[in-house]
N, C-alpha and C positions, 0 to 999 in steps of 0.2 A: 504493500500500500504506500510506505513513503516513494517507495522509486516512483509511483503513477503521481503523486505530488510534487517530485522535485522533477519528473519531466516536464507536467503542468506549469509548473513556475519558469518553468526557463522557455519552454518550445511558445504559449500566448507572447510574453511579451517582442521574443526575437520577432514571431507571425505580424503584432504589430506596429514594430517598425520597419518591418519589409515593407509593411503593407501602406505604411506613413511614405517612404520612398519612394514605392510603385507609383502610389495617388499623388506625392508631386512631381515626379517625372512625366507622367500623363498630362497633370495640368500645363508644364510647361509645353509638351508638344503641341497642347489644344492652341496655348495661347501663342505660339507663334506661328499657329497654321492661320491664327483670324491674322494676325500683325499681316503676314504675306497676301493674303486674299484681301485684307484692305490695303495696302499699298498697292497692289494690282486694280484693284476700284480707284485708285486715284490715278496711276497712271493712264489707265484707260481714258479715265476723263480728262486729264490735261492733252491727251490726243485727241479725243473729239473735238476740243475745247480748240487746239490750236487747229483745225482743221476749217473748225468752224470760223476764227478769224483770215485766215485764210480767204475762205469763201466771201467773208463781210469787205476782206480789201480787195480784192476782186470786183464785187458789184458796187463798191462805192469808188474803185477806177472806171467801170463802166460808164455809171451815173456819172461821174464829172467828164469823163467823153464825150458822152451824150449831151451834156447842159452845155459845154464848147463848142458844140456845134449848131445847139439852138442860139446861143446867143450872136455866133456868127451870123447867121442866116436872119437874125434879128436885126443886125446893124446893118447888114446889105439890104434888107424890107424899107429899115429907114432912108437908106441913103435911094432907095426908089423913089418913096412917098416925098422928098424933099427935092427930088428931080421934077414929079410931076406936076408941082404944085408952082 
């Protein structure tokens, strides 16, 4: 009977601090699987993100294209209207 209480005493406590070391070795894998999987969600976004700037200087060199060539075609309407007058 004591051998089954001096196992008792020694083999619970050893089981938990295995079991304390398992549970935070785990923790840490969990927590730097989210760190990777959100630095990946942020990457992703500063690529759409700069893609999408992209796209904005893009159409707002288009638009000022376009408005240089209205306003030419505006000053040449005027210097018509100020011929025919």
């Amino acid at each position: 009977m004591p051998e089954n209480v001096f196992f008792a005493l020694l083999f619970f406590p050893s089981a938990a601090a295995v079991l304390i070391f398992a549970m935070k070795y785990v923790a840490a894998i969990v927590q730097a699987k989210a760190k990777f999987a959100q630095e990946q969600a942020y990457r992703d976004l500063a690529t759409r993100l700069e893609q999408a700037q992209a796209d904005q200087t893009r159409i707002l060199s288009s638009n000022s294209n376009a408005l240089a060539d209205i306003q030419e075609r505006l000053v040449k309407l005027e210097k018509i209207l100020k011929d025919v007058e």
